[in-house]
N, C-alpha and C positions, 0 to 999 in steps of 0.2 A: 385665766392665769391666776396663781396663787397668789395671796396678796405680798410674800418676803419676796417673791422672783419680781414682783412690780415694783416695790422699793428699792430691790438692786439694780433694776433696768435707770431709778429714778435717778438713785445714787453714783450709779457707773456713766450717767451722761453729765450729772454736775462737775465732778472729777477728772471728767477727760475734758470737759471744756474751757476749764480753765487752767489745767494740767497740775492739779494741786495733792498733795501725798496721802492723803484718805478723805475718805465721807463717811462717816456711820449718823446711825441713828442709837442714840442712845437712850436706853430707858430709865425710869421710875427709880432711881434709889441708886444709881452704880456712880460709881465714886470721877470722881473728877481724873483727868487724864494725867496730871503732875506735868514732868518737863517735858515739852516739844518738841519737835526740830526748828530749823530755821526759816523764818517767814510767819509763826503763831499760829496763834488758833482760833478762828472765828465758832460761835455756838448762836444759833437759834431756839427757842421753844416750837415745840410740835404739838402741845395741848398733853393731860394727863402726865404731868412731870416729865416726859419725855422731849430729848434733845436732838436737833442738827448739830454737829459735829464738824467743820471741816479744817483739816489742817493742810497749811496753804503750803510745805514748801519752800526751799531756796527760793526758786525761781519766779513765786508767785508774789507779789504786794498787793496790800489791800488796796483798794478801791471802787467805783462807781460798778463796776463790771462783776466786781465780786458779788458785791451787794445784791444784783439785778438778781443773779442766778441763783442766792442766795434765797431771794424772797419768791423766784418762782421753782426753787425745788420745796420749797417749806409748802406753797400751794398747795405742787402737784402732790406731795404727801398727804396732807390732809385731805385730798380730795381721793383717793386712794383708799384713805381710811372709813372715809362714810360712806362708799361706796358699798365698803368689806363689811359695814355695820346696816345697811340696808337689804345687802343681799343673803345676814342673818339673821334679816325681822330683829335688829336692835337700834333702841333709837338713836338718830345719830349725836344726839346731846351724850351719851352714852357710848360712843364708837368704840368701836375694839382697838384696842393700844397697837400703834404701831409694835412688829418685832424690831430685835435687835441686829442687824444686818451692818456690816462692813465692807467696806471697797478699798481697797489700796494698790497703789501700783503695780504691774505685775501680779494682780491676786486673780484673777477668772479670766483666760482669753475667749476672743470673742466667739469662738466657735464653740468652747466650755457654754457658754453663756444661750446661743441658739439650740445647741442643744439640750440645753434646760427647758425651754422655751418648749421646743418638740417636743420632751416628756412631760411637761406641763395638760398640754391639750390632748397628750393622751390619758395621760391618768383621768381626766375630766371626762374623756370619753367614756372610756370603762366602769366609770361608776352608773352608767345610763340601762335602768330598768333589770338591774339582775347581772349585770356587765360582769366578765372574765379578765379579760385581757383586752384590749385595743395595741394593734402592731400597725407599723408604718413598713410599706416594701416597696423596696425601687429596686427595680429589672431582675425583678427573684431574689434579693436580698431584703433583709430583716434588716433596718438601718434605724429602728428607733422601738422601745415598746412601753405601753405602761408600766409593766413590769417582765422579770426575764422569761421569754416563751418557755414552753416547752418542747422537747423535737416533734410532738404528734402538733403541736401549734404550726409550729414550722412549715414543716411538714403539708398539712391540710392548708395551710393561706395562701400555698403556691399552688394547689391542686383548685384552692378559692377563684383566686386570680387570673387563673388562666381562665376557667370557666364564664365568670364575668368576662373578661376581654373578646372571648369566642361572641357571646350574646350580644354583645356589644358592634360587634362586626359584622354579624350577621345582620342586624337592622340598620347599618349603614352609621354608626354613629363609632365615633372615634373612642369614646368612654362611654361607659353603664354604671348600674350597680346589681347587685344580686343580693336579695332575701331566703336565708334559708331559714331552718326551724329554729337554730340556734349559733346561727351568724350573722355579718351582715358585710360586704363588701362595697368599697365604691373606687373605683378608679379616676384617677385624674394627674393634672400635670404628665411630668416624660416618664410614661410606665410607670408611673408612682400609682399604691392601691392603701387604702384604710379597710384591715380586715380588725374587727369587732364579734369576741366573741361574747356567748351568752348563758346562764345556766340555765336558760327553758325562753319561753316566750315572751314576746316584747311586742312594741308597738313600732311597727316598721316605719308608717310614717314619721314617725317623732325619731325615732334614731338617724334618718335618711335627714331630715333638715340638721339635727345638731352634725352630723358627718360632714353637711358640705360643708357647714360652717368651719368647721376642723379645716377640711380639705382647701378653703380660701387662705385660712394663715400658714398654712401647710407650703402652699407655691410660694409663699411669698420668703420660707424660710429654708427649704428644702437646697435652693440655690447655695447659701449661705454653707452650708453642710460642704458642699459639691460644686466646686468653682467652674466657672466656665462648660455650662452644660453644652449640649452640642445643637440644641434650638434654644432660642428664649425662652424661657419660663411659661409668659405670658399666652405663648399660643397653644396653651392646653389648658385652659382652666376647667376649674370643674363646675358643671351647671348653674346658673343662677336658682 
């Protein structure tokens, strides 16, 4: 997950828990907010001139509870940022500056927000060994993609899918995946498949483990998309 969609995940749960009118993170140099509404404005430090932000609202007063969440979203930031400064070989005395990302009432419903989330891990996908495209399909639909297929994409992930689910059936097992020269398919959850294209040759195994990985936070979000499936989620996961 990218590191702005983790600060908004961070942001969007401070905000809602205490039901307060924004959360931003503000950066290095940007000028002070001027006049608020009602209830003020609390600010943290995030390291590197960079601020918490939250403006508490009518309905919100400060106190003990504020505090609390206050000082564990300022954590969870910070631990967010060396994480994003670790996994770019920099030191974390050096971390990469938080961005600047806002939350406010009514600004991203929750389903805007999972579905960030799904093209998150696709995009992440597709950058893997020469990667094209990575598409998410549930029951022959295109329901997510890194970026926007094309009809021959389309097109071929459904001729992908079917094939895998054939092979799959055939040896007695409810999900597969299938290796071609320059795809890679995995089925899992309710008819849900991760087809991955490729411009030439890859390393099957290494795209098959980050796939399932995909495919674990895949079940757990895909519901989220699609309420009330018609099994649980849970009883189709895809491989350990």
């Amino acid at each position: 997950m990218e590191l702005a969609e983790q600060v908004r995940l961070i942001l969007g749960e401070l905000r809602a828990t205490l039901g307060a009118r924004r959360a931003s993170v503000v950066p290095r140099g940007a000028p002070d907010p001027g006049i608020v509404g009602a209830g003020g404005l609390r600010t943290l430090p995030l390291g590197h001139g960079a601020r918490l932000e939250l403006e508490l609202g009518a309905l919100v007063r400060p106190g003990d509870e504020v505090d609390v969440a206050l000082e564990q979203a300022v954590r969870a930031l910070r631990a967010v940022a060396r994480d994003a400064a670790l996994a770019e070989a920099v030191a974390p005395d050096a971390a990469g500056e938080l961005p600047a990302v806002t939350v406010v009432i009514g600004g991203v419903s929750h389903s805007e927000r999972v579905a960030e989330r799904v093209h998150t891990y696709l995009r992440a996908l597709s950058t893997l060994h020469g990667g094209q495209n990575a598409l998410c399909v549930v029951r022959g639909e295109v329901v997510a993609a890194s970026q926007a297929p094309t009809e021959l994409e389309r097109s071929r992930a459904e001729l992908l899918v079917r094939r895998t689910q054939a092979a799959a059936r055939a040896t007695g097992h409810t999900h597969g995946d299938l290796v071609d020269p320059d795809a890679y398919v995995l089925t899992f959850w309710l008819s849900a498949a991760l087809v991955v294209y490729f411009a030439g040759p890859y390393s099957a195994d290494f795209v098959r483990h980050r796939a399932r990985a995909v495919a674990r936070e895949l079940t757990e979000l895909l519901p989220e998309l699609e309420p009330d499936p018609a099994a649980p989620a849970a009883v189709l996961r895809p491989p350990p």
